[in-house]
Each structure stands twice: as C-alpha cells, then as structure tokens.
C-alpha positions in Angstrom: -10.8 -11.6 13.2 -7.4 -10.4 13.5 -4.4 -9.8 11.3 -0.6 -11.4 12.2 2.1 -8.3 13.3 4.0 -6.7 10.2 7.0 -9.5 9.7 10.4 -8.2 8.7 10.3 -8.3 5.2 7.2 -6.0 5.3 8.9 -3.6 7.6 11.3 -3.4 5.0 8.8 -2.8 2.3 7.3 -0.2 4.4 10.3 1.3 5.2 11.2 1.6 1.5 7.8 3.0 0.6 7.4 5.5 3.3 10.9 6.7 2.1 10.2 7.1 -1.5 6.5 8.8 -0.4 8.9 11.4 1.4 11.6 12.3 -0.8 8.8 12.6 -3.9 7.0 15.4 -1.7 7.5 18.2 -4.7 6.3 16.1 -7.8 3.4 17.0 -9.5 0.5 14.4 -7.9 -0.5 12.7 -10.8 3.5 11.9 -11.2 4.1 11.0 -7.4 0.9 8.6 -7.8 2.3 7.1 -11.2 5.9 6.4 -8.9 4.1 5.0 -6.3 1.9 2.6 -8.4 4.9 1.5 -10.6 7.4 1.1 -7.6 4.4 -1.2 -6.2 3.9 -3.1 -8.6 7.9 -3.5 -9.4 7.5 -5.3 -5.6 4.4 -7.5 -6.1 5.4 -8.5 -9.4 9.0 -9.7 -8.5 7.9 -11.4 -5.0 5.3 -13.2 -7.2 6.3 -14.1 -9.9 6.0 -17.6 -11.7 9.3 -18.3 -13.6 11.9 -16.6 -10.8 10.2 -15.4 -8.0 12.7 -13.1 -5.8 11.6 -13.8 -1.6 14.0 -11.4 -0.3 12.8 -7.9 -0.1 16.8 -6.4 0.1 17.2 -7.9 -3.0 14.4 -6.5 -4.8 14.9 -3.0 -3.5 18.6 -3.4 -4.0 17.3 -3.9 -7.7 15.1 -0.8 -7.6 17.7 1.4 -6.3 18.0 4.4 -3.6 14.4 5.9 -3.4 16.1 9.4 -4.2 17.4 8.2 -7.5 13.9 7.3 -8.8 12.9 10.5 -8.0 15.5 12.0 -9.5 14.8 10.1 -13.0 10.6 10.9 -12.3 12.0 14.7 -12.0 13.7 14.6 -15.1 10.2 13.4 -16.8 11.1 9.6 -17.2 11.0 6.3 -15.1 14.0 4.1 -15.0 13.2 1.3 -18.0 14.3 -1.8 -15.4 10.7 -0.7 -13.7 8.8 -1.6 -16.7 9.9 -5.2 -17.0 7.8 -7.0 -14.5 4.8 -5.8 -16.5 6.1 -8.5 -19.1 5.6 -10.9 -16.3 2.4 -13.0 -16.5 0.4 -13.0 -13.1 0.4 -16.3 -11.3 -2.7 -18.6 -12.3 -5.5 -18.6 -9.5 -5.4 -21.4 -6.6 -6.5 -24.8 -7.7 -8.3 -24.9 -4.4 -10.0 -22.3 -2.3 -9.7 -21.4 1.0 -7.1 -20.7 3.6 -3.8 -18.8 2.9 -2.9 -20.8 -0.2 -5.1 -17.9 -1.8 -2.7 -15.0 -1.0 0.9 -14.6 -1.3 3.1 -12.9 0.4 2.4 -9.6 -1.4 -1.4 -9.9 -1.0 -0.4 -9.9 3.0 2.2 -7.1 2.8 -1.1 -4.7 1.4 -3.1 -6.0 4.1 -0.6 -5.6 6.8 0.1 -1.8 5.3 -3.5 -0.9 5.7 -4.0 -2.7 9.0 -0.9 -2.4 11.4 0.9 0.4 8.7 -2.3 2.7 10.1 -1.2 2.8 13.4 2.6 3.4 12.4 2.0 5.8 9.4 -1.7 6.6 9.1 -2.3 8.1 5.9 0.9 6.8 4.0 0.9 3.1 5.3 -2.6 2.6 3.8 -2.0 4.4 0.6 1.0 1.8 0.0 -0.9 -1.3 1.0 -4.0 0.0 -1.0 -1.2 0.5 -3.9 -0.3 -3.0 -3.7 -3.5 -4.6 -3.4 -4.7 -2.9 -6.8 -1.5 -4.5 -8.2 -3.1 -7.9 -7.5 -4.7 -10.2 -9.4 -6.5 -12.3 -6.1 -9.0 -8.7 -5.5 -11.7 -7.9 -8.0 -11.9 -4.6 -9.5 -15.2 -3.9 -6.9 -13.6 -5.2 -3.9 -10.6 -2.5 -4.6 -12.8 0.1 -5.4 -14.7 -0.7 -1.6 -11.0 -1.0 0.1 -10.0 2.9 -1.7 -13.0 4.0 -1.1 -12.8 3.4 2.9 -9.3 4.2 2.8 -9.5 7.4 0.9 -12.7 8.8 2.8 -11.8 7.9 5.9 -8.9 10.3 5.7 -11.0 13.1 4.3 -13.4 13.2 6.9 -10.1 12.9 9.2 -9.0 16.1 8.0 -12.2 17.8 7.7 -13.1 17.1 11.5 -9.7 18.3 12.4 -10.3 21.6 10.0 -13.9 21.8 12.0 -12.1 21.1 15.6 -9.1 23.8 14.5 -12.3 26.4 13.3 -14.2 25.9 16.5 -11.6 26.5 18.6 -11.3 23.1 20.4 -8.4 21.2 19.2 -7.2 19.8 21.9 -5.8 16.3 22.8 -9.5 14.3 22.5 -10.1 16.1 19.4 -7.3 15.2 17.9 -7.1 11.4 19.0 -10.8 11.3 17.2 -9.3 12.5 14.3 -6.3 9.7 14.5 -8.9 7.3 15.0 -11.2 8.5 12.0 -8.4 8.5 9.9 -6.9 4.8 10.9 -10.4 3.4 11.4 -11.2 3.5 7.7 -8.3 1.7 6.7 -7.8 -0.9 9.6 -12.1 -1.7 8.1 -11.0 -1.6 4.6 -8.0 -4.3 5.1 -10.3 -6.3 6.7 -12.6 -6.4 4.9 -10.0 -7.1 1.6 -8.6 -10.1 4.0 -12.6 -11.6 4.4 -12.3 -11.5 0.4 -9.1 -13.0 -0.1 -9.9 -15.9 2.0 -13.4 -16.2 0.7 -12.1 -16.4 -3.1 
C-alpha cells in the first residue's frame, strides 16, 4: 500500500506549518501546542467546510496571516478572534456510502501525506502537523488517533533516546545516526498508514 506524492497545495500547507512551528520556538509548550492545534484546525475547517468551502490553500493562509503575526498575538497572551470562527462551522455529515476516497477529503489526505512523505522532509515536525490535522477530523475515531499519536510520538522518543545512548557510548557515527532517522520516520510513515487503512475502511 502506498500513499500518492505531497501535491502542491499540501506543500503549501506544510510550508506554512513548518514556518509557524519555527518562529513559535520560545512559547511556553502548552501555548505553542494550543497555536498549532488552532492554526490546524483553522485549515481543515475552511477546506471542508459545507456552506463555503475555500479549495485554495493561498487563500486560506492569506486569511490567517504571516505565521509571525500569530505568534506575535499568542505572545501577547491572546489568539487572533478570526481563528475561532471555523469552530462555529458544522463538520461535514459522514459519506452516504463507504469505501474508496469519497471517505476523505482533501484535509484528511493533507494529515496523511504530513505523516507519510512530511517524515522524510521534516521528521519530527511534518508528523506532528499531519497528526494535528487528523485529530481535527471527524472521519478518525477518538482510538484510531490515539494509536496514530501514540506511534508518532514514541517513535520519536525512542529516536532520541537511541541517539542520547549512541552519543553516551561513544559511537555516533553515520549508521548510528541513519538508525535513529529511521526510528524516528518509521513510526510515523506506520502510523499514517495505518490512519489511511481506517479511513478507507470507514
């Protein structure tokens, strides 16, 4: 089972993501978490949604703003109030039908395509945003998110505790540190999988 390359529109996504990961580096985690998740669900929930659904991704980040401005406004101990108003949004009602890609949209494969191919670009940060946007969802259940931060999250753990071990023995070198790349993407490539099984199952 494979997963289709990362399409323009989730490049730009990424992009965006990756760029508000960096410039929130000094909040306080629970904050930078709280950005993240809001930010992520801002995208899902304006590429999805029923009444005036907005396909292109410029348009919703043009919305958003410069990733440095929200940081600004998190800094200053609030969130721009436009952020909030896709929450007022309903969800899209659940496919008639199953099976097939009439059970995702286009946000459901952005999350998957983060986790998957965003591993090998940006291990670590790639993930988290996919895993970010696929807890935003609706088509997941609350278990089968769990499962995909579960493998995400420990996956890069042991990543960094193999690489502390390597660094302590006295043996990182180039193979050591490739096992650790591969730890660390391995977990997440297995965890988008496995959330791309369960969307087309459901």
């Amino acid at each position: 089972m494979t997963t289709a390359p990362l399409e323009h529109t989730d490049v730009v996504v990424l992009d965006y993501l990756a760029a508000l990961w960096a410039q929130s580096d000094d909040l306080a985690p629970e904050l930078r978490d709280e950005l993240m998740t809001t930010v992520a669900d801002y995208i899902a929930m304006r590429r999805t949604s029923p009444s005036s659904p907005i396909e292109d991704p410029a348009e919703i980040l043009r919305r958003l703003g410069p990733p440095e401005a929200l940081v600004a406004a998190a800094r200053r101990g609030h969130l721009p109030p436009h952020l909030r108003l896709p929450a007022l949004i309903p969800p899209p009602p659940p496919a008639a039908t199953g099976g097939g890609a009439a059970n995702g949209g286009a946000a459901e494969y952005t999350a998957i395509g983060l986790m998957t191919a965003g591993a090998f670009v940006m291990p670590g940060v790639g993930p988290f945003a996919g895993m970010l946007m696929a807890s935003a969802s609706p088509r997941w259940t609350p278990s089968e998110k769990a499962t995909g931060w579960f493998l995400t999250i420990g996956s890069g753990t042991a990543a960094v505790a193999a690489g502390f071990f390597f660094l302590v023995a006295g043996t990182a070198g180039p193979a050591a540190l490739l096992f650790c790349y591969m730890l660390a993407v391995g977990g997440s490539l297995f965890a988008g999988m496995r959330m791309l099984d369960a969307l087309r199952r459901h």
